[in-house]
Residue frames as a rotation matrix with the C-alpha (Angstrom) as fourth column:
UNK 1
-0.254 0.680 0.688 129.36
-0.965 -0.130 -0.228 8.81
-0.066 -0.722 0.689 -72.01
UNK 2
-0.939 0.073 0.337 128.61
0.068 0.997 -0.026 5.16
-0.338 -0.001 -0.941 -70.97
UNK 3
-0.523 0.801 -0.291 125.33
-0.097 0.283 0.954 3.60
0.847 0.527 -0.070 -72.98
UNK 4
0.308 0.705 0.638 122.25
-0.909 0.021 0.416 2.77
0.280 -0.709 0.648 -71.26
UNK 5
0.683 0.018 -0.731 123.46
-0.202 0.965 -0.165 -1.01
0.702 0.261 0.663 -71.88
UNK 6
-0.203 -0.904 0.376 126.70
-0.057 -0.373 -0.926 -0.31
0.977 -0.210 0.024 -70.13
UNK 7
-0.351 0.249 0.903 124.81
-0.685 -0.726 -0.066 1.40
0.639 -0.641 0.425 -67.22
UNK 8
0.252 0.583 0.772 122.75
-0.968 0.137 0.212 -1.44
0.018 -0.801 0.599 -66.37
UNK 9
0.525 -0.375 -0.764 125.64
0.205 0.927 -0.315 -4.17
0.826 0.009 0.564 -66.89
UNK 10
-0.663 -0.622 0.417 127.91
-0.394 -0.183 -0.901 -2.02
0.636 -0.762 -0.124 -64.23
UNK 11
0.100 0.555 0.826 124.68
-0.992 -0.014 0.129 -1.82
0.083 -0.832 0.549 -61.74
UNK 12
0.865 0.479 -0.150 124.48
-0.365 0.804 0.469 -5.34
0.345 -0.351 0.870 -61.97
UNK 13
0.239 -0.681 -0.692 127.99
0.378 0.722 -0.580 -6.37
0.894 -0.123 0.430 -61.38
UNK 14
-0.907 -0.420 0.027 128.07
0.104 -0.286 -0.953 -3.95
0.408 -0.861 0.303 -58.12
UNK 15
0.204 0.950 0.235 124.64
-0.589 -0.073 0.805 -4.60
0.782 -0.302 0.545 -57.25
UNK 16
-0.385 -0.501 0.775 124.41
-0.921 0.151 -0.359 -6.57
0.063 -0.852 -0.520 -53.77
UNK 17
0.391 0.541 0.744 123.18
-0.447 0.819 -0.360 -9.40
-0.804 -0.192 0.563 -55.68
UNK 18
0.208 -0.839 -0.504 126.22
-0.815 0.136 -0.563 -10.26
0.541 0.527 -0.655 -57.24
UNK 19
0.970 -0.093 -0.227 126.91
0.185 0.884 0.430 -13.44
0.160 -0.459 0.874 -56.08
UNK 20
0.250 -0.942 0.223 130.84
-0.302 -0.295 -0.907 -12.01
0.920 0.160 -0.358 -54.49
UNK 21
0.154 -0.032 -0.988 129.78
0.704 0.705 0.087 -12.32
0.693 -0.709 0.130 -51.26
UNK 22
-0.405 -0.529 0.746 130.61
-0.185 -0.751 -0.633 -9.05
0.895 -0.395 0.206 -50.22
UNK 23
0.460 0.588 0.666 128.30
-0.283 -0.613 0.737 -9.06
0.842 -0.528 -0.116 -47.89
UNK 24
0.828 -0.240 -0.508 129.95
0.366 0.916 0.164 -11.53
0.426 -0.321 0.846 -45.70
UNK 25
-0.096 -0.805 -0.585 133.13
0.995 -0.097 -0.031 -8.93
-0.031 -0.585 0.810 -44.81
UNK 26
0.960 0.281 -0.018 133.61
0.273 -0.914 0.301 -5.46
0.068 -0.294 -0.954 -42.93
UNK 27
0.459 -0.622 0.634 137.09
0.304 -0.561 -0.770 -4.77
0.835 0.546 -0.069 -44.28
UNK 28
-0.808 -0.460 -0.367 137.97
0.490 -0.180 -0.853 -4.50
0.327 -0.869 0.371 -40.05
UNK 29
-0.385 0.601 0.700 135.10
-0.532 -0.765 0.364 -2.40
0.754 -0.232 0.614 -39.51
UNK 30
0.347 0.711 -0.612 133.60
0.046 0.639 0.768 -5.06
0.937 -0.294 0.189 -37.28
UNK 31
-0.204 -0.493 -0.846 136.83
0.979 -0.079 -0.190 -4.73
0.026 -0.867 0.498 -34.26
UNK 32
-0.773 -0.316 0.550 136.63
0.099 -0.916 -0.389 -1.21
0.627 -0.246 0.739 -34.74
UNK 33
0.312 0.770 0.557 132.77
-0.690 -0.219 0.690 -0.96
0.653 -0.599 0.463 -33.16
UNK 34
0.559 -0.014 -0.829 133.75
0.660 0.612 0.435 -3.77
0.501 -0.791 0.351 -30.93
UNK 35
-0.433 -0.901 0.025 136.90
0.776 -0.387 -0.497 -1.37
0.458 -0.196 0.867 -30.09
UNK 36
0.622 0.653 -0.432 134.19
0.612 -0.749 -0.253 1.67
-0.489 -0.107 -0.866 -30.04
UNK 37
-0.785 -0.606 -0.129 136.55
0.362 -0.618 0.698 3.23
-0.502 0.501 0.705 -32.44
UNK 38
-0.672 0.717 0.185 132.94
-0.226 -0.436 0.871 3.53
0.705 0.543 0.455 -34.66
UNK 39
-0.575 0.812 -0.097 129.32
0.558 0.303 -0.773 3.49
-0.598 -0.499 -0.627 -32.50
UNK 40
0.198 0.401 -0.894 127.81
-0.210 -0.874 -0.439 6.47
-0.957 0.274 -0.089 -34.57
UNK 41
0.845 -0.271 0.462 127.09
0.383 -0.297 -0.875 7.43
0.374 0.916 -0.147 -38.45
UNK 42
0.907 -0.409 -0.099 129.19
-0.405 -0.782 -0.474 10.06
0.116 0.470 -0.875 -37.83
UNK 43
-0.307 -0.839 0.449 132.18
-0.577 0.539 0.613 7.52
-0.757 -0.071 -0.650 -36.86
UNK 44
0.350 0.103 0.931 131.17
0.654 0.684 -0.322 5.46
-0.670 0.722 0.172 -40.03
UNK 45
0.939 0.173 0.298 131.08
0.344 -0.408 -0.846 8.11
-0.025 0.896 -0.443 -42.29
UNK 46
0.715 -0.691 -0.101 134.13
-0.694 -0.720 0.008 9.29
-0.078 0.065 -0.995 -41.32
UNK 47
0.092 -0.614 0.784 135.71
-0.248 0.748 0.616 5.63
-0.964 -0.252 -0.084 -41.10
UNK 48
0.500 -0.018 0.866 134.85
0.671 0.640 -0.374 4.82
-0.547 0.768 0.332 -44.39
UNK 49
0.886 -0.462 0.036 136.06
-0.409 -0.817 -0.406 8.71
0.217 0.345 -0.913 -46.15
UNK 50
0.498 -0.867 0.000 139.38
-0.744 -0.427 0.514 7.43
-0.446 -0.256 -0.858 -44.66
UNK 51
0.232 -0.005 0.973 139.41
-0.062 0.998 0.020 4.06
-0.971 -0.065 0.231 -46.34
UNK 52
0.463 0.657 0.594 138.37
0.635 0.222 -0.740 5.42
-0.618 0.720 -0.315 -49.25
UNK 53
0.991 -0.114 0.073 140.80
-0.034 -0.733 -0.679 7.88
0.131 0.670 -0.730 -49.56
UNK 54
-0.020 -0.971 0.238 143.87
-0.997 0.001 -0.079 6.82
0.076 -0.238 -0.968 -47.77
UNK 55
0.127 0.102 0.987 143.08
-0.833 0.551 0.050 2.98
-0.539 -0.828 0.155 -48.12
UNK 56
-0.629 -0.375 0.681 141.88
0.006 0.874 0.487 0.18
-0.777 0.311 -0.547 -49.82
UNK 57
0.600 0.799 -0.027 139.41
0.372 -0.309 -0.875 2.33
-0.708 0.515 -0.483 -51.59
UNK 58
0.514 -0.299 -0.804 142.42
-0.624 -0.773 -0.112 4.27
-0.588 0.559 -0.584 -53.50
UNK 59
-0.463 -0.847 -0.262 144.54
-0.691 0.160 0.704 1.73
-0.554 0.507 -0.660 -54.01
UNK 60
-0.179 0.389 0.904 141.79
0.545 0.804 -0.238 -0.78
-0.819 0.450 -0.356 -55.54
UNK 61
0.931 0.347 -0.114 140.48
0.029 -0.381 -0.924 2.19
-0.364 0.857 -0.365 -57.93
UNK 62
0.204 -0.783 -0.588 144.60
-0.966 -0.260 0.011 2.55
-0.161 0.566 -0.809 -59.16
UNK 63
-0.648 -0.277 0.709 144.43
-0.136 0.959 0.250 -1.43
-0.749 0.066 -0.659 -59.56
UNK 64
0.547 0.635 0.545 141.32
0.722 -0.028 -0.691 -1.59
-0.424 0.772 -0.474 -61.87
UNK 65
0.908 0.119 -0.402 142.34
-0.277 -0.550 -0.788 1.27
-0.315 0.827 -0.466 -63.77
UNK 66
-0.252 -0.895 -0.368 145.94
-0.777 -0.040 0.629 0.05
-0.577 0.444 -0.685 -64.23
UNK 67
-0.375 0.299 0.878 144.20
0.118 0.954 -0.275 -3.38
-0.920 0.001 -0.393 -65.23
UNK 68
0.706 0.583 0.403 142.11
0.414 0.122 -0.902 -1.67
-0.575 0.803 -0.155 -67.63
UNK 69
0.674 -0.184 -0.716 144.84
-0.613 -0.681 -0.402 -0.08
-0.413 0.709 -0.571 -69.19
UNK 70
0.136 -0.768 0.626 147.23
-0.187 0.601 0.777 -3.20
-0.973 -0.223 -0.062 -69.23
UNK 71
0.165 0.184 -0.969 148.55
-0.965 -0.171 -0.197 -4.05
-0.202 0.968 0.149 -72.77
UNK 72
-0.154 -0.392 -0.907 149.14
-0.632 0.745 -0.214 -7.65
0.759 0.540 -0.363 -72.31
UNK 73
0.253 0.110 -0.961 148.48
0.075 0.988 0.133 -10.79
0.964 -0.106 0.242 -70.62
UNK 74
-0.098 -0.901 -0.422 151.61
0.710 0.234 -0.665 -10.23
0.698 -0.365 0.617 -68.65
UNK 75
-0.737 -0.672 -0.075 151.28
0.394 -0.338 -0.855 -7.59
0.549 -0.659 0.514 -67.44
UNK 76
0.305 0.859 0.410 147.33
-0.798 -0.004 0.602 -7.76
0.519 -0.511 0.685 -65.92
UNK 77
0.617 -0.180 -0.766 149.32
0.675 0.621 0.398 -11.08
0.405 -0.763 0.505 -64.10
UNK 78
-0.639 -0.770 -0.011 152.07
0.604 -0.492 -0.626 -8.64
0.476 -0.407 0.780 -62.90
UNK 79
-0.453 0.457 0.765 149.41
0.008 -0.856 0.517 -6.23
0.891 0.240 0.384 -61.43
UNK 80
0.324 0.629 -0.707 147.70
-0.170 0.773 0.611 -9.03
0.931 -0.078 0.358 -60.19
UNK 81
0.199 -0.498 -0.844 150.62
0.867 0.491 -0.085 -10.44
0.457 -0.714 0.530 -58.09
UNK 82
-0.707 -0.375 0.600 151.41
0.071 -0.881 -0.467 -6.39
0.704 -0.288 0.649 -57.13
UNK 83
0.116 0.724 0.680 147.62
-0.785 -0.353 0.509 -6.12
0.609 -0.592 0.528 -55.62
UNK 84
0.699 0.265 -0.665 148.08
0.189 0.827 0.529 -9.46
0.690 -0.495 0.528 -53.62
UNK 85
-0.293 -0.816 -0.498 151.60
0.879 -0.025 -0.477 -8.08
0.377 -0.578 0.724 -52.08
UNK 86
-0.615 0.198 0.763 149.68
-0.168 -0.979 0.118 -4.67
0.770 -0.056 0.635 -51.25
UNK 87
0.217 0.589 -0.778 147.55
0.490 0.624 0.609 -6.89
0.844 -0.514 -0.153 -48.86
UNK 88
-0.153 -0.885 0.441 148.32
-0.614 -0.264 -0.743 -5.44
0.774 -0.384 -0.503 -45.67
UNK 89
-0.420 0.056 0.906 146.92
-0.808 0.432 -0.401 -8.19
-0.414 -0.900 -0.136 -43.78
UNK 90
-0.976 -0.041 0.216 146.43
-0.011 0.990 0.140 -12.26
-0.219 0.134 -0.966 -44.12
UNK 91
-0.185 0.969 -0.162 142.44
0.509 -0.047 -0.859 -10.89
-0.840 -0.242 -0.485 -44.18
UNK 92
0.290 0.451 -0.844 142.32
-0.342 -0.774 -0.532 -8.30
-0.894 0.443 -0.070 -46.37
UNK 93
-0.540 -0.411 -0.734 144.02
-0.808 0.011 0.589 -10.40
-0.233 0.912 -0.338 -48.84
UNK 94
-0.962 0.207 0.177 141.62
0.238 0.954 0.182 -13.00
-0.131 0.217 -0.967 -48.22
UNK 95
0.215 0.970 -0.118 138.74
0.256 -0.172 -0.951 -10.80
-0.942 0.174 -0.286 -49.05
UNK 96
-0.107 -0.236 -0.966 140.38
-0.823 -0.525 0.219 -9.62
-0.558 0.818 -0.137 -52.48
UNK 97
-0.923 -0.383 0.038 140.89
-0.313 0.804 0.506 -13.14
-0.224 0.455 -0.862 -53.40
UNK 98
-0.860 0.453 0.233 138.00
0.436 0.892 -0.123 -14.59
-0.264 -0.004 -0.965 -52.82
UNK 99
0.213 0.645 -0.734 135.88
0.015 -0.754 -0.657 -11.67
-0.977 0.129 -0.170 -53.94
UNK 100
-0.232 -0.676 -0.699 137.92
-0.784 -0.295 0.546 -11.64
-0.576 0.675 -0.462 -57.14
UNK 101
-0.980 -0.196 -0.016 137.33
-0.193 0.943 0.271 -15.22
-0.038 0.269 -0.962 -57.57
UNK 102
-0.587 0.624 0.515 134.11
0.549 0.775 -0.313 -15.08
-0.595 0.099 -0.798 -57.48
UNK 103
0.384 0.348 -0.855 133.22
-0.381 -0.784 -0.490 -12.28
-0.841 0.514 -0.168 -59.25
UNK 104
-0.481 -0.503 -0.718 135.54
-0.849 0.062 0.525 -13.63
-0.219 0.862 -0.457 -62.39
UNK 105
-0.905 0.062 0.422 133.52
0.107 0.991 0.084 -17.31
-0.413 0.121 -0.903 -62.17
UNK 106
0.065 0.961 0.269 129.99
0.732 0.137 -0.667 -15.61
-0.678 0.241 -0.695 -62.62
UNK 107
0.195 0.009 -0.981 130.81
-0.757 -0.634 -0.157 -12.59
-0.623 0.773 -0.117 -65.14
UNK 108
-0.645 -0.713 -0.273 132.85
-0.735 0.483 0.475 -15.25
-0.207 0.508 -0.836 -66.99
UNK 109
-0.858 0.424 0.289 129.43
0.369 0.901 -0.227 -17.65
-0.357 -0.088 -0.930 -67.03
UNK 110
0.199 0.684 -0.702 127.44
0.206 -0.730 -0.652 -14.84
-0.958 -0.015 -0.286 -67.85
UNK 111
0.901 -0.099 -0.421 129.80
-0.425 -0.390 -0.817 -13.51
-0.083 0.916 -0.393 -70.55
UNK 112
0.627 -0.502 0.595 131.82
0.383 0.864 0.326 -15.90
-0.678 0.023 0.734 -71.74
UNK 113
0.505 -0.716 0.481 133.85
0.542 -0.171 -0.823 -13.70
0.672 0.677 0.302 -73.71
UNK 114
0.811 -0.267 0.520 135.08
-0.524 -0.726 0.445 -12.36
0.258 -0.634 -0.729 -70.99
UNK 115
0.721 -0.175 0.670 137.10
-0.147 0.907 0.396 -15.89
-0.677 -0.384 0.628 -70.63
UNK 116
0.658 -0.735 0.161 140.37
0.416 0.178 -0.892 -15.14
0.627 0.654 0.423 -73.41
UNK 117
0.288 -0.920 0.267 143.64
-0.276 -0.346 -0.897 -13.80
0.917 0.185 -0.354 -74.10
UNK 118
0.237 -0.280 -0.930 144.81
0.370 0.912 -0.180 -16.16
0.898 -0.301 0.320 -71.43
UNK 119
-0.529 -0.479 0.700 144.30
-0.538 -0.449 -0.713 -14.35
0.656 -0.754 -0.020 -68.31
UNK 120
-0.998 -0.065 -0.020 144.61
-0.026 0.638 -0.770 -16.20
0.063 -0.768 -0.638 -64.96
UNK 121
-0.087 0.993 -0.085 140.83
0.346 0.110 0.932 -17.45
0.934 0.052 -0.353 -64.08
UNK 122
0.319 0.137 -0.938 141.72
0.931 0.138 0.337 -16.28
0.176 -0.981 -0.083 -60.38
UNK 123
-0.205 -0.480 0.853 142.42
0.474 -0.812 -0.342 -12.92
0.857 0.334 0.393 -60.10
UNK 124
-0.738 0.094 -0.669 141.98
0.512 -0.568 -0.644 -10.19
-0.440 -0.818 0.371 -57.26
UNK 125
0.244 0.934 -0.261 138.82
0.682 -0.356 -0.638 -8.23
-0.689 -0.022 -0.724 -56.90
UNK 126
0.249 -0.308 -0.918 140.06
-0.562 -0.818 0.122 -4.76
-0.788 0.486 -0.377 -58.73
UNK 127
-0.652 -0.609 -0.451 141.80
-0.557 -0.018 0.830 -6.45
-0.514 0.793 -0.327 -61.30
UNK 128
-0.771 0.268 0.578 139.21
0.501 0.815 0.291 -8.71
-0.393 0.514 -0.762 -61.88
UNK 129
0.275 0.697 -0.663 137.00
0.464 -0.700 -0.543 -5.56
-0.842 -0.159 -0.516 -62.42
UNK 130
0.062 -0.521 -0.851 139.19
-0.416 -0.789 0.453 -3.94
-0.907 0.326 -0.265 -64.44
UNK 131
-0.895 -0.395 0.209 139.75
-0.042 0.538 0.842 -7.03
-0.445 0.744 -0.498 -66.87
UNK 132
-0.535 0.521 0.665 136.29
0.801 0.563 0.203 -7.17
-0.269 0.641 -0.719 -67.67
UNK 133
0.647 0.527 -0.551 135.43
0.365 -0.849 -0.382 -3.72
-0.669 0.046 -0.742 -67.89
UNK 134
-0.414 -0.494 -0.765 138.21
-0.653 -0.424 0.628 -3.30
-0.634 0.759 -0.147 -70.67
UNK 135
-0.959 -0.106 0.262 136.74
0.050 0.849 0.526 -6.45
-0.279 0.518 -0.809 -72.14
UNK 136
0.083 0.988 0.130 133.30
0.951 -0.039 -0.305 -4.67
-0.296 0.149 -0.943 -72.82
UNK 137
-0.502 -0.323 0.803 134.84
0.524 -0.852 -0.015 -1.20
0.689 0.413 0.596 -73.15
UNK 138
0.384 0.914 0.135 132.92
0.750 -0.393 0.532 0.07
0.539 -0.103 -0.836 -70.76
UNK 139
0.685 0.183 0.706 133.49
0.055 -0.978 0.200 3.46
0.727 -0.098 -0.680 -69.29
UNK 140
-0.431 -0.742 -0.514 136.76
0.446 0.320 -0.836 3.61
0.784 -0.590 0.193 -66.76
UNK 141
-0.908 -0.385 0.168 135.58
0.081 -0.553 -0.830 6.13
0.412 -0.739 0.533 -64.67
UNK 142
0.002 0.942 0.337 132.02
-0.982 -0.060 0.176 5.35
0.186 -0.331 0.925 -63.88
UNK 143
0.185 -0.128 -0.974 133.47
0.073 0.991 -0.116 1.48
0.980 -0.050 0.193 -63.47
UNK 144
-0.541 -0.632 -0.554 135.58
0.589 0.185 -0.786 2.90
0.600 -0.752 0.273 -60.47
UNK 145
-0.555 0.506 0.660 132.77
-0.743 -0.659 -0.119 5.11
0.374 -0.556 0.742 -59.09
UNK 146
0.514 0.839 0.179 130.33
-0.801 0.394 0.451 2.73
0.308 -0.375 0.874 -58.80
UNK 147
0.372 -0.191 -0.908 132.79
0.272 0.958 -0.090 0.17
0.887 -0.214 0.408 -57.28
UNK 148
-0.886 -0.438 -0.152 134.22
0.293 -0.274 -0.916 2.33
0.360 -0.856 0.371 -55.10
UNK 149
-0.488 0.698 0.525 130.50
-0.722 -0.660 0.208 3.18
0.492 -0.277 0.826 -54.32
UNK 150
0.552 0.719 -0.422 129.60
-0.500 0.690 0.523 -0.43
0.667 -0.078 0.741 -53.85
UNK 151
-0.405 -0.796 -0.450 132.67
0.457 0.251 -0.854 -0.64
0.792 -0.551 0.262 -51.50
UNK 152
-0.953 -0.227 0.200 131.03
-0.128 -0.296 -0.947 1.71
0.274 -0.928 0.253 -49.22
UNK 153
-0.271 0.961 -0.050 127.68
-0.564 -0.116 0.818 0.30
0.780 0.250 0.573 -49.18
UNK 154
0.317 0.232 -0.920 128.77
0.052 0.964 0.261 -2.59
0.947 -0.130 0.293 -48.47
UNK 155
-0.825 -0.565 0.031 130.49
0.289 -0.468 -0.835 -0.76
0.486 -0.680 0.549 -45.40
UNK 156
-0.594 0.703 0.392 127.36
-0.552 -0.710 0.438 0.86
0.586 0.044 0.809 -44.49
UNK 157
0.181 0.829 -0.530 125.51
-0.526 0.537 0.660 -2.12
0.831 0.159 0.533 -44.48
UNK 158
-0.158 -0.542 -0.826 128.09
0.544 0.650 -0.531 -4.00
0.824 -0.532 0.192 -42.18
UNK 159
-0.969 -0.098 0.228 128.56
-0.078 -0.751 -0.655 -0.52
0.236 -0.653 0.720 -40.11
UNK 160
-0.061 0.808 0.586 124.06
-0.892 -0.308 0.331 -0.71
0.448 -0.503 0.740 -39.44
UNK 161
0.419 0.174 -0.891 124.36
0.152 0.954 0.257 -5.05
0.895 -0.243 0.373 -38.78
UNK 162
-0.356 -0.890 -0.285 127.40
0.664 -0.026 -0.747 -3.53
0.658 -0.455 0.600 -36.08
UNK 163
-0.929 -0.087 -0.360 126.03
0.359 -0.447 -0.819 -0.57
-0.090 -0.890 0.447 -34.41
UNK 164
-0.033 0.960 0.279 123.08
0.970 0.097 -0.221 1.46
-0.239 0.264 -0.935 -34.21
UNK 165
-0.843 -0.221 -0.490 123.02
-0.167 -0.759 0.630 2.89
-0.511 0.613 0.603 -37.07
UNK 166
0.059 0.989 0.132 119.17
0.161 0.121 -0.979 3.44
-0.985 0.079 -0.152 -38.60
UNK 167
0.307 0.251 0.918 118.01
0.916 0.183 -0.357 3.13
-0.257 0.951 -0.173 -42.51
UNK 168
0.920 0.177 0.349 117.93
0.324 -0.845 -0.425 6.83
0.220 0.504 -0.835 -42.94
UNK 169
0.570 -0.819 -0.068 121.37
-0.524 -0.426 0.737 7.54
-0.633 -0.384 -0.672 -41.15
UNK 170
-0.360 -0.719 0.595 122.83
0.245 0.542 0.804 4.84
-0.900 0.435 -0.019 -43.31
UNK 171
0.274 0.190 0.943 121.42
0.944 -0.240 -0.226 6.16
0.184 0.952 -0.245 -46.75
UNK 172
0.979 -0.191 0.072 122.68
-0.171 -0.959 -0.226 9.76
0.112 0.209 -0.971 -45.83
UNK 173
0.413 -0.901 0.132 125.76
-0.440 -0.070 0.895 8.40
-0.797 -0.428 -0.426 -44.95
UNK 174
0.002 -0.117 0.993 126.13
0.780 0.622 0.072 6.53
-0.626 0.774 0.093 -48.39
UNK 175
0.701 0.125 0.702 124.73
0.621 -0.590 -0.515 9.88
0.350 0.797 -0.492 -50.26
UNK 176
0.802 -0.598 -0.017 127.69
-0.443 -0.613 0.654 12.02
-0.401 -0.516 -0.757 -48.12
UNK 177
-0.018 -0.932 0.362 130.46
-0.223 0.357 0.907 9.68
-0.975 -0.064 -0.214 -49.59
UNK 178
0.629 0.183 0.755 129.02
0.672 0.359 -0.647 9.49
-0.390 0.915 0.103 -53.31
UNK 179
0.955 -0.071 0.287 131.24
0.119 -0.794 -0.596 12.60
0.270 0.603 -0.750 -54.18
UNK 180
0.277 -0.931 0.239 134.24
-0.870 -0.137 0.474 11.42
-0.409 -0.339 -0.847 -53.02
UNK 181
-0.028 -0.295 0.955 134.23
0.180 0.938 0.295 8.09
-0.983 0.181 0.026 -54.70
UNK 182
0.762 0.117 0.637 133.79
0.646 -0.082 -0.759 10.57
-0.037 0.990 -0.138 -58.05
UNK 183
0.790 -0.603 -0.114 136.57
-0.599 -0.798 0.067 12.25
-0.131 0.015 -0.991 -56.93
UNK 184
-0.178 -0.948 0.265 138.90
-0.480 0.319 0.818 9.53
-0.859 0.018 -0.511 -56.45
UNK 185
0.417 0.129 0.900 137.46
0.607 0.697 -0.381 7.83
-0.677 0.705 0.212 -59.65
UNK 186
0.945 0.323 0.039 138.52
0.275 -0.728 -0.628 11.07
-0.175 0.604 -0.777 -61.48
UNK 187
0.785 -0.594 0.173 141.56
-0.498 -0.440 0.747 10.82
-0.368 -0.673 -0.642 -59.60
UNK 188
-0.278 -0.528 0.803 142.93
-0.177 0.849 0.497 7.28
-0.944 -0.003 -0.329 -60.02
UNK 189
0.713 0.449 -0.539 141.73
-0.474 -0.258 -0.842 7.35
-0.517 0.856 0.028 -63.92
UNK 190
0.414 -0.701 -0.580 145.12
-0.908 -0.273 -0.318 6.93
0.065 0.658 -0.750 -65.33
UNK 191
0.994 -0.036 -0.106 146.16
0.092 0.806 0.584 4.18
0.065 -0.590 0.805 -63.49
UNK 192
0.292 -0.927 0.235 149.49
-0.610 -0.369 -0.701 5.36
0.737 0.062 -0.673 -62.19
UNK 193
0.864 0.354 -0.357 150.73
0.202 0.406 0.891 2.99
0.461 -0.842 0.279 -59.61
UNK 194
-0.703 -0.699 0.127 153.82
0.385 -0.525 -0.759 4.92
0.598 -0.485 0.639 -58.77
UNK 195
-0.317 0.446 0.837 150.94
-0.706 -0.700 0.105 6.74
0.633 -0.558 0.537 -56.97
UNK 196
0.373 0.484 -0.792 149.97
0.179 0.800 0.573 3.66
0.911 -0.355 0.212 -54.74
UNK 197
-0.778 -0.554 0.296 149.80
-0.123 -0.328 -0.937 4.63
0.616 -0.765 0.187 -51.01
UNK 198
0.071 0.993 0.099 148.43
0.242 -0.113 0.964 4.07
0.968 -0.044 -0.248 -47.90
UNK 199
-0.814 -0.581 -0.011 148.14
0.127 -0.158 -0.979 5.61
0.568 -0.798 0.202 -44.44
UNK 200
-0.075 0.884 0.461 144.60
-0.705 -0.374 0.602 4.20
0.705 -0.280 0.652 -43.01
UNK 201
-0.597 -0.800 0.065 146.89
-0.491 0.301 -0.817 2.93
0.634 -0.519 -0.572 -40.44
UNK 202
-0.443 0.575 0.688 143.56
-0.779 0.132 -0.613 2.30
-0.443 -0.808 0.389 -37.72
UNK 203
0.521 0.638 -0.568 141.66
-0.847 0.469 -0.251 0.52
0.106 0.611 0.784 -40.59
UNK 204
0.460 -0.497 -0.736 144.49
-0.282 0.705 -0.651 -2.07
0.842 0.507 0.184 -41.30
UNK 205
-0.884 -0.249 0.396 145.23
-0.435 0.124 -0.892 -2.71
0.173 -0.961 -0.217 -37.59
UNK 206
-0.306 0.700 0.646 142.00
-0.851 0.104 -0.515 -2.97
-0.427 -0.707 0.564 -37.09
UNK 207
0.664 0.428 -0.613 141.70
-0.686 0.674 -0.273 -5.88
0.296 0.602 0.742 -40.06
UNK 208
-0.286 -0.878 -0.384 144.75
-0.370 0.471 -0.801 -7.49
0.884 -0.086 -0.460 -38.45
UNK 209
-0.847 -0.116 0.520 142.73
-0.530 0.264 -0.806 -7.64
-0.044 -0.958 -0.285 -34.97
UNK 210
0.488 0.866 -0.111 139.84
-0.843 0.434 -0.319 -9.41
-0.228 0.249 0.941 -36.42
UNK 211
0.203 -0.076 -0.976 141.80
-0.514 0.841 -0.172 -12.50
0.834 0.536 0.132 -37.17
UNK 212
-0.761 -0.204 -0.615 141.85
0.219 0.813 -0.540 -13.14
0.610 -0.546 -0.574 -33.73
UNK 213
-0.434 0.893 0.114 138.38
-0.725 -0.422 0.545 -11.82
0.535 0.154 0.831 -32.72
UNK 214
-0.972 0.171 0.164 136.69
0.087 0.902 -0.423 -14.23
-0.220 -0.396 -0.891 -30.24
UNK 215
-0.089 0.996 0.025 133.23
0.481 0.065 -0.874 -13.20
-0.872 -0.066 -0.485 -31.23
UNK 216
-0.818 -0.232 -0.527 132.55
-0.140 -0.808 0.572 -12.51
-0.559 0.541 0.629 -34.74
UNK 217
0.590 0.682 0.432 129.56
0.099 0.471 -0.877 -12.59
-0.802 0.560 0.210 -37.67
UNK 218
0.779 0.034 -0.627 131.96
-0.567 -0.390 -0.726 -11.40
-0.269 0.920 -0.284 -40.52
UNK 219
0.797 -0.557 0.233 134.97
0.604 0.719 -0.343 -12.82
0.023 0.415 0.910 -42.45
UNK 220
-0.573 -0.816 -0.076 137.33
0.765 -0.499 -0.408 -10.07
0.295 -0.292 0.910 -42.06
């Protein structure tokens, strides 16, 4: 069972005052409501459930956990370069990066022991997650819940700026998807990436038509 200490080092690194920026990208979600693929919670909730399970929610929780199991240097850069070729779009790899990057610049100022055994100072989001959650020990599978929980928040949040979607619809959507982000954390545990798959085919189209968007507020 994770410590209290633990508890309220995760909250802070997936809190929405992390200095990552998340807030700043909708993962495609932004063409889809332009598209009217989402106008409704119930098209959020059901956009994000597919992300999260057939997307960039599964395959980030089977990055962090392969991260946290890595046994060397090498091969948390080999992981590394695996999640950057898993990209499926010029966007979505530019939200990993730069989410990564900044998430490794302030943990790594914060806790400066996070900062050995010579791994890259630039990493991808997951892996950077993963490296410093083995570098504290801290619980695997309440690391990837509550990231994959702060993945759809941050969805949420984008999905009420996008449509009209009200406080209380967006906090029941959020409490409707907490048991699936402990499922795949329960899931993706092992870190197997033979198991690395997606087929949230609309999602990753829909991050590919946002890079030519004529009217946007987000980054991808």
């Amino acid at each position: 069972m994770p410590t209290d200490a633990q508890l309220l080092t995760l909250a802070q690194w997936f809190s929405p005052g992390y200095p990552v920026g998340a807030f700043s990208y909708s993962h495609g979600l932004e063409w889809a409501v332009t598209s009217a693929a989402v106008s409704t919670a119930t098209d959020l909730q059901d956009w994000i459930a597919t992300v999260l399970r057939n997307g960039g929610g599964w395959s980030d929780a089977l990055f962090l956990a392969a991260t946290y199991h890595a046994p060397s240097p090498d091969a948390v850069a080999q992981i590394d370069a695996q999640c950057r070729a898993y990209a499926p779009s010029l966007e979505r790899l530019r939200e990993t990066d730069l989410q990564g990057a900044a998430f490794g610049q302030i943990t790594r100022s914060v806790w400066p022991e996070t900062d050995q055994n010579g791994i890259p100072a630039k990493l991808t989001y997951p892996v950077a997650v993963g490296f410093a959650a083995i570098c504290f020990s801290m619980p695997l599978q309440a690391t990837i819940a509550l990231y994959l929980q702060a993945f759809a928040a941050n969805l949420v949040a984008a999905g009420q700026r996008l449509a009209p979607i009200g406080q209380s619809a967006a906090q029941a959507t959020l409490h409707a998807l907490a048991p699936l982000c402990q499922e795949i954390a329960e899931q993706t545990r092992d870190g197997d990436l033979q198991r690395l798959s997606s087929t949230s085919f609309l999602a990753d189209i829909a991050a590919m038509k946002h890079e030519t968007q004529h009217s946007r507020i987000f980054r991808t």
